[in-house]
C-alpha positions in Angstrom: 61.1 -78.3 60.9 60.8 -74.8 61.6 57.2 -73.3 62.5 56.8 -71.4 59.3 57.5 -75.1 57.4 54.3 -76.3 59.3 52.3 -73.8 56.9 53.5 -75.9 53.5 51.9 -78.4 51.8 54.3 -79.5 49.3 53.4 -82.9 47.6 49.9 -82.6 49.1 46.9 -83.2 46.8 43.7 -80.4 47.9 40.0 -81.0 46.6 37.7 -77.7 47.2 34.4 -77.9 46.0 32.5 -74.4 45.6 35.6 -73.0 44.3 34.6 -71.1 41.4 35.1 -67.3 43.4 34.8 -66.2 46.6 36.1 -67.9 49.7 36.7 -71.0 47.4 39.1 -69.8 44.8 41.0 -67.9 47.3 41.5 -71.0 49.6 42.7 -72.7 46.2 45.4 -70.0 45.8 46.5 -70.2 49.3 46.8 -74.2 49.3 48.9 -73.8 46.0 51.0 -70.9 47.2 51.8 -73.5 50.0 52.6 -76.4 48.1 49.5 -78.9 46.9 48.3 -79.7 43.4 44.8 -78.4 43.7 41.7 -79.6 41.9 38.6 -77.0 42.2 35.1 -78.2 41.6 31.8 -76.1 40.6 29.0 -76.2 38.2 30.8 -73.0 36.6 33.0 -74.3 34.0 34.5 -70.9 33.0 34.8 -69.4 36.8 36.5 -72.9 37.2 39.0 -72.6 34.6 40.0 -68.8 35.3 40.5 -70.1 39.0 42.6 -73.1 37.7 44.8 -70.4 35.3 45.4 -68.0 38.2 46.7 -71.1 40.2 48.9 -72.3 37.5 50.7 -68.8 37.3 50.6 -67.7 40.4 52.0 -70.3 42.1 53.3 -72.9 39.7 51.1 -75.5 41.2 48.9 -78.0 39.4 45.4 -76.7 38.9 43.1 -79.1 37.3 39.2 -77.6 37.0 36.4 -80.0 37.5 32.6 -79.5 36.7 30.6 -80.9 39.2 26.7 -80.0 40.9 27.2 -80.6 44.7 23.6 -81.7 44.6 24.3 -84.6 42.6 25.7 -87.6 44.1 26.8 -88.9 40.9 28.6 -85.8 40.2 30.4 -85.7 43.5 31.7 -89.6 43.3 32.6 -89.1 39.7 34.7 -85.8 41.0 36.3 -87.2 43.1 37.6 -90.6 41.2 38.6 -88.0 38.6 41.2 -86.2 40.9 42.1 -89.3 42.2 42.9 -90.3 38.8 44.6 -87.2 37.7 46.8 -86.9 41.1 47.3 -90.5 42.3 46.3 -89.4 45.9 43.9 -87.1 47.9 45.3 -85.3 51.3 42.9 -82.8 52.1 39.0 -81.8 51.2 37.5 -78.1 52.0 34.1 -78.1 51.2 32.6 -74.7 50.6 28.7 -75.1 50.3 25.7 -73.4 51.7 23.8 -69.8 51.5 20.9 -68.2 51.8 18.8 -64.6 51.6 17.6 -63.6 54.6 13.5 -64.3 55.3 10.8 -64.1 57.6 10.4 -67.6 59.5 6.3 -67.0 58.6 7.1 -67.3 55.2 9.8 -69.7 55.3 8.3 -73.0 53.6 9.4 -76.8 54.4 11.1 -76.9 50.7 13.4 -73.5 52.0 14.4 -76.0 55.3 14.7 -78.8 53.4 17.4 -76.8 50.8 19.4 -75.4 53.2 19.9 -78.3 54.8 20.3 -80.0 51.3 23.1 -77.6 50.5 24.5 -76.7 53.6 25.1 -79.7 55.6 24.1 -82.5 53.4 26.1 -82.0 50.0 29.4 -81.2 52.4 29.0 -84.6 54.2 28.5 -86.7 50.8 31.6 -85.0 49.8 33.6 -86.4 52.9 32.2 -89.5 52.2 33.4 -90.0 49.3 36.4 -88.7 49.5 36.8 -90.7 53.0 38.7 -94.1 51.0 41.2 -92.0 49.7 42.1 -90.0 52.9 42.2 -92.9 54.5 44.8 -93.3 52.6 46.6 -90.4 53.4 49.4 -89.8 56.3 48.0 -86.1 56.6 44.3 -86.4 55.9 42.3 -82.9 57.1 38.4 -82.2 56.0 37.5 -78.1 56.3 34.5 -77.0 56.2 33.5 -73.7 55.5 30.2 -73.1 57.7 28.9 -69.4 59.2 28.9 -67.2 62.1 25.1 -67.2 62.3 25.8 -70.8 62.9 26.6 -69.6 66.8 25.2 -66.2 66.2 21.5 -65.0 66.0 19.7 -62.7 64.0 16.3 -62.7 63.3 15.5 -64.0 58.9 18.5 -66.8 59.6 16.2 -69.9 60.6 16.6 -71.7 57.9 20.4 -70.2 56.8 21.8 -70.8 60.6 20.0 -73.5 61.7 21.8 -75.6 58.0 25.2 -74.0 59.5 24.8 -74.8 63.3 23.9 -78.4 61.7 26.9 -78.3 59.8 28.7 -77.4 63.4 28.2 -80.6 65.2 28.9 -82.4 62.5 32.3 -81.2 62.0 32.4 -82.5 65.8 30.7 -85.7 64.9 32.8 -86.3 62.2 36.0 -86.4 63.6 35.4 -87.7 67.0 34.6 -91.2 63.9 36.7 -90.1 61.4 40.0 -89.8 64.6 42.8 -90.5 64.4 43.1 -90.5 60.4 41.1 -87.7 59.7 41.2 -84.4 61.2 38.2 -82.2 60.4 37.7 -78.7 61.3 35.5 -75.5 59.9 36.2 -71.9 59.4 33.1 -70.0 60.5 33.0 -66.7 58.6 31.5 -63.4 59.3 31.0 -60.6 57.0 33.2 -61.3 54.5 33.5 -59.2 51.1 32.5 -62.0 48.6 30.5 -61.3 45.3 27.0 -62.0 46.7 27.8 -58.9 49.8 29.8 -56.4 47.9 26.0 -55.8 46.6 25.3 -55.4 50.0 27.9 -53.1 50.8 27.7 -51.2 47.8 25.1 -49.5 50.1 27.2 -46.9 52.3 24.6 -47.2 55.5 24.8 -50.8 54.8 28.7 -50.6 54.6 29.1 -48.7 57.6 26.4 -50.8 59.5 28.8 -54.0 58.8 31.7 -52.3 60.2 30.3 -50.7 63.5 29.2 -54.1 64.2 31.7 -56.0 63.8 34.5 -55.5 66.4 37.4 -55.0 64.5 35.4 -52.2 62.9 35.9 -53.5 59.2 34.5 -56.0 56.7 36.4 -59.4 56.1 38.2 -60.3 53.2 37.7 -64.0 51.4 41.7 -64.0 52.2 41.0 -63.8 55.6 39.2 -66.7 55.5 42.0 -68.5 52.9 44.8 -68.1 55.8 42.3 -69.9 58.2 41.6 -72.6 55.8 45.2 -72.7 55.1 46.1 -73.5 58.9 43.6 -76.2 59.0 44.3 -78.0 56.2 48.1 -78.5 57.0 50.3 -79.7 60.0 50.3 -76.4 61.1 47.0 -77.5 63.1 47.9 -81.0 64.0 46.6 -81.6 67.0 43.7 -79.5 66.1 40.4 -81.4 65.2 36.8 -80.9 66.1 37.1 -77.0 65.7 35.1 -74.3 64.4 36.9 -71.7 64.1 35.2 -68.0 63.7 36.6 -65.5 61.3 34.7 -63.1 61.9 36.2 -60.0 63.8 35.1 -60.8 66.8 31.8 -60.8 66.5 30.2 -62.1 69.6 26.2 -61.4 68.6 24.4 -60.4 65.6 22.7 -56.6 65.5 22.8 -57.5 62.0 18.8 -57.7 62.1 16.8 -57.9 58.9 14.2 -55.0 58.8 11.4 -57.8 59.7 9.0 -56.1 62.4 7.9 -57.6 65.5 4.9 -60.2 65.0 
């Protein structure tokens, strides 16, 4: 096997929750361009199946669209038994869950902590969870999560946002120093990335400009960028990779990115 054949996935099932746009239905693309029958889950029926269509004729590859709330345990367990029953199997799970506005700590409330912790760490983990009998199953299981660089990064309005993702962090660790040696699990740790919610950001010019002078590599990301990292980590191109967070993020090394909140 050649290094390049490392990168394929053929005959591998992928579940990616949050895959409606963004980071999500990109990561679905690159799975199928490398091989697996995909299934993408979100609460966005229509996103879902436009994502599941550009699979299919893109890449050939068996896209099957699956409505589901991440919130919802229900919903999750009944996700997953439904792509189990479609595929017959289930080799890899990228969970894409989490955001936040930035805000002031003073007016951040116990209900904003308790969210982003609902939606960053805890509706990832009930997703590995349930998955977990099935890639058990597996003979090339891998879990990606898809966390943040204010997980390692600070900036002041990210309390609630970075302390979810730097949660979600040690978990990753957590999980497979249990989940070892069936399970490998990993996350990508984006930075500015060009997804839906910041292109209204960066539809700003200073705004633009202030993302790119910031970020080392002098540019903002793409949600590709972050598809080829996902891509690496789901598949035996990593395989003796687990435990990892992996930045995407141009070499970002600290956050100037402050909100305009004044000094208390």
């Amino acid at each position: 096997m050649s290094v390049l054949d490392t990168f394929r996935l053929d005959g591998r099932v992928a579940l990616l929750s949050g895959a409606g746009r963004g980071i999500g239905a990109a990561a679905a693309l690159a799975l199928a361009g490398a091989g697996a029958d995909v299934a993408v889950l979100a609460r966005t029926g229509e996103q879902l199946e436009k994502v599941a269509a550009q699979v299919r004729e893109q890449t050939g590859r068996r896209a099957l669209p699956v409505v589901a709330d991440a919130y919802d345990a229900h919903d999750t367990a009944a996700a997953v038994q439904r792509v189990v029953a479609e595929y017959g199997r289930l080799d890899v799970v990228v969970s894409i869950t989490g955001g936040a506005f930035p805000r002031p700590f003073a007016k951040t409330d116990d209900e904003m902590l308790v969210d982003s912790f609902r939606s960053n760490v805890i509706n990832g983990l009930r997703l590995v969870r349930c998955a977990l009998p099935h890639l058990l199953e597996s003979d090339s299981a891998s879990v990606v999560m898809v966390s943040s660089a204010i997980g390692h990064v600070v900036g002041r309005g990210y309390v609630a946002y970075g302390s979810g993702k730097a949660a979600l962090d040690h978990s990753v660790r957590l999980l497979a120093a249990e989940l070892n040696p069936k399970v490998r699990v990993n996350a990508v740790a984006p930075g500015a990335v060009l997804t839906d919610s910041l292109e209204k950001v960066a539809a700003d010019p200073a705004m633009k400009a202030l993302l790119e002078r910031e970020t080392p590599l002098h540019r903002i990301g793409t949600v590709e960028d972050v598809a080829a990292a996902v891509l690496y980590l789901a598949g035996p191109a990593s395989s003796y990779v687990t435990g990892q967070v992996l930045a995407v993020d141009g070499g970002l090394v600290k956050s100037n990115l402050d909100m305009p909140f004044p000094d208390l």
